[in-house]
C-alpha positions as CSV (number, residue, x, y, z in Angstrom):
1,X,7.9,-54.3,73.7
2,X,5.2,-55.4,75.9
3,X,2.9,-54.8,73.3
4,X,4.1,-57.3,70.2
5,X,4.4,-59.6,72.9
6,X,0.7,-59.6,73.6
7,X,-0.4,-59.4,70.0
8,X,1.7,-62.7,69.3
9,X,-0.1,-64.4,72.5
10,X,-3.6,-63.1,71.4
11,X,-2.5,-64.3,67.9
12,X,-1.3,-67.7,69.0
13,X,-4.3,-68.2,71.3
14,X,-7.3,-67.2,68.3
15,X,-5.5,-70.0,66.3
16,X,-4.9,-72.7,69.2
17,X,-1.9,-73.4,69.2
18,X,0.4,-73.6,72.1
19,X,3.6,-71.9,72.9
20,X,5.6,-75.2,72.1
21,X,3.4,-75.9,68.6
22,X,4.0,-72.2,67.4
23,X,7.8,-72.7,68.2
24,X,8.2,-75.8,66.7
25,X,6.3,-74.8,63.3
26,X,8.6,-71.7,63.4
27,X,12.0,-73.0,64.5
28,X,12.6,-70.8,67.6
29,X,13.1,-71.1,71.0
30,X,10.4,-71.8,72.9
31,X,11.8,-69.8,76.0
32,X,13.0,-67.0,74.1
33,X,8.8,-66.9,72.5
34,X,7.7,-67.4,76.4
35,X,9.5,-64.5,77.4
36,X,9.1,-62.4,74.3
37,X,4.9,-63.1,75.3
38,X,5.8,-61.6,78.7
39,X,7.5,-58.8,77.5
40,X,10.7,-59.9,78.9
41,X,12.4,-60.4,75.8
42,X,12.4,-58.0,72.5
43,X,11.8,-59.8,69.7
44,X,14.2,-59.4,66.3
45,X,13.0,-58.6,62.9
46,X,13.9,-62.0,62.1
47,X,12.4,-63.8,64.6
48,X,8.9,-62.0,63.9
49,X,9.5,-62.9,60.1
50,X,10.0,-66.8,61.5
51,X,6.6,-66.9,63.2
52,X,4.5,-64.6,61.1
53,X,3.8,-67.6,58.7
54,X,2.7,-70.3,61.3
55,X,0.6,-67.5,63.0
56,X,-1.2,-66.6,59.7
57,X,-0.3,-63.0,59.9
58,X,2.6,-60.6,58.8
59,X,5.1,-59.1,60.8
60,X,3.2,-55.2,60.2
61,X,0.2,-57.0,62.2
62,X,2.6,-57.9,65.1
63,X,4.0,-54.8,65.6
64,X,0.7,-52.9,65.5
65,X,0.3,-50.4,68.4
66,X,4.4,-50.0,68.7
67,X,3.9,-46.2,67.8
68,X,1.6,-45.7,70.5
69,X,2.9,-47.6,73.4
70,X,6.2,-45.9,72.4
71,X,4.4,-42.1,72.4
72,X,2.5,-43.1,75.8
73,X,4.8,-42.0,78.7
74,X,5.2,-44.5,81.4
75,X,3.1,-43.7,84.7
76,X,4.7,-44.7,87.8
77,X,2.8,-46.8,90.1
């Protein structure tokens, strides 16, 4: 999910906090929250629920544009 990774980075940026602050102030793994950024990872329910607070948002926010990415069909490149 490509796209709650970006809105947690854009998210995390707008406030100014690093990767390594934002997992701290959550309790998560930073690695796992590097790769969920990079859309490597999918995040869980729980860990959006973990870093909602720090990030001054709710989950609903982070997940915003799920519906669409998901309808969009992938385009070879």
């Amino acid at each position: 999910m490509p796209v709650v990774g970006r809105n947690i980075a854009q998210r995390r940026e707008t406030l100014g906090l690093s990767q390594r602050a934002l997992s701290d102030q959550a309790s998560v793994d930073r690695i796992f929250l590097r790769g969920v950024e990079a859309g490597e990872r999918t995040p869980t329910v729980v860990f959006l629920a973990k870093i909602a607070p720090p990030l001054q948002t709710t989950v609903a926010a982070l997940t915003r544009g799920i519906e669409q990415a998901m309808a969009t069909p992938a385009q070879d490149s």
